[in-house]
N, C-alpha and C positions, 0 to 999 in steps of 0.2 A: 563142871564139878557138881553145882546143884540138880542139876538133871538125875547122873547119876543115884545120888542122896533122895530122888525122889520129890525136892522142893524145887517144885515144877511152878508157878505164882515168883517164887525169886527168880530162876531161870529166864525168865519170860522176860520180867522185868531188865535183864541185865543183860538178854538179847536185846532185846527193843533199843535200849540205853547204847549197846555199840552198834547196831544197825545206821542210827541217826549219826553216832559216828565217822561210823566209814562212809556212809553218804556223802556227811560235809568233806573231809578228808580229800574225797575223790579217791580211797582207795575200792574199785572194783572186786580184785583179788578176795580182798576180807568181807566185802560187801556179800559177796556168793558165798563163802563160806559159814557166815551169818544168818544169811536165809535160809540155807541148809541146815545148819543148826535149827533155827524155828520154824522147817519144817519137818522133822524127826520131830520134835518139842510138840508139836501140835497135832502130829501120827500118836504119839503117847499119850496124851491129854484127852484123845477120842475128837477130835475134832479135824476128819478130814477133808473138810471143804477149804480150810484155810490154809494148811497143809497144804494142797494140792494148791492153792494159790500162789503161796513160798518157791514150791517146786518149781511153776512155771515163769517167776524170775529167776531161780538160780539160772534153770536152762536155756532164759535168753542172752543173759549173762558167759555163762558158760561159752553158748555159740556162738555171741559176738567176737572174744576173747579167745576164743581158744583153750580154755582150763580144762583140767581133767574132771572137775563133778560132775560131768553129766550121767554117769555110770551108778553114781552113788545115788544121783537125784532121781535118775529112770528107777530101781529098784525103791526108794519110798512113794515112786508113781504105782507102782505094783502093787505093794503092800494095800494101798491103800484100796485100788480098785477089786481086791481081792476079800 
């Protein structure tokens, strides 16, 4: 919701905040969903080095697992390299 709104410094924050989360958790699932989250977040913010770091745990993630983001996480790999 703050992303949308533009308060991208809360977002960040509140990604970070359930990342460390679902780590302890051991929820994987949300884990990737998370990093995908903060890495759109940090495609928006102009910072694609870090992004492109996010990317490539979601899609280890992903292809450990079996999830469906790798499709969402390959097109913010585009975006960025474009």
């Amino acid at each position: 919701m703050y992303c949308r709104l533009a308060q991208y410094p809360i977002s960040l924050k509140h990604l970070q905040l359930a990342l460390t989360m679902m780590r302890e958790f051991g929820n994987r699932n949300n884990e990737a969903e998370t990093l995908k989250a903060l890495a759109e977040l940090h495609y928006k913010i102009g910072e694609p080095d870090q992004a492109m770091k996010y990317c490539e745990q979601v899609l280890a993630i992903t292809t450990e697992l079996g999830l469906p983001l790798v499709k969402q996480c390959e097109e913010i790999q585009l975006k960025i390299q474009n």
